[in-house]
C-alpha positions as CSV (number, residue, x, y, z in Angstrom):
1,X,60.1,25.5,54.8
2,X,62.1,25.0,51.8
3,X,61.2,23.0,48.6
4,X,62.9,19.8,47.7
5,X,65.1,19.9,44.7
6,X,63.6,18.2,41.2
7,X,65.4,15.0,41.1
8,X,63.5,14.0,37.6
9,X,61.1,10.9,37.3
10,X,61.0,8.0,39.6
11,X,62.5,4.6,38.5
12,X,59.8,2.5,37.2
13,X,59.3,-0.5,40.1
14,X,57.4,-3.2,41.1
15,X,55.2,-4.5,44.0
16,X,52.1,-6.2,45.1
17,X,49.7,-4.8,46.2
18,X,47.0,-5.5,49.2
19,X,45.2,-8.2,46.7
20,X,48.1,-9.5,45.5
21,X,47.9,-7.7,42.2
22,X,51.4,-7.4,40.7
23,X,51.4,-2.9,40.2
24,X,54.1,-1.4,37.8
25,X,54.8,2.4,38.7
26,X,54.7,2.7,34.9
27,X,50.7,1.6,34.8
28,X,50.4,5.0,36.3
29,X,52.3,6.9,33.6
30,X,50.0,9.7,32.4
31,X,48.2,10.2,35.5
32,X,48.5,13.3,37.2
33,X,49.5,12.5,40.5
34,X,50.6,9.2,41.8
35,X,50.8,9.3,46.1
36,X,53.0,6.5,47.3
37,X,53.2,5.2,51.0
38,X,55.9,3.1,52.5
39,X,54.4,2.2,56.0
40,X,57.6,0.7,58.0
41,X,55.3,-1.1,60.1
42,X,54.1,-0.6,63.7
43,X,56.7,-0.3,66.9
């Protein structure tokens, strides 16, 4: 298994989440690891 190549920092986004709290990717800034899951949806 190879590693992916460094492609720098994210672009700072927006979205709601599950309470329907507006989260910046930015509020996390300084935070060690950040884990983000896109769920596509069930099929």
């Amino acid at each position: 298994m190879t590693t992916p190549p460094d492609l720098g920092p994210a672009p700072d986004f927006t979205l709601t989440d599950t309470a329907g709290r507006t989260v910046r990717l930015s509020d996390y800034t300084g935070r060690r690891h950040v884990v983000l899951v896109f769920n596509r949806g069930f099929s």
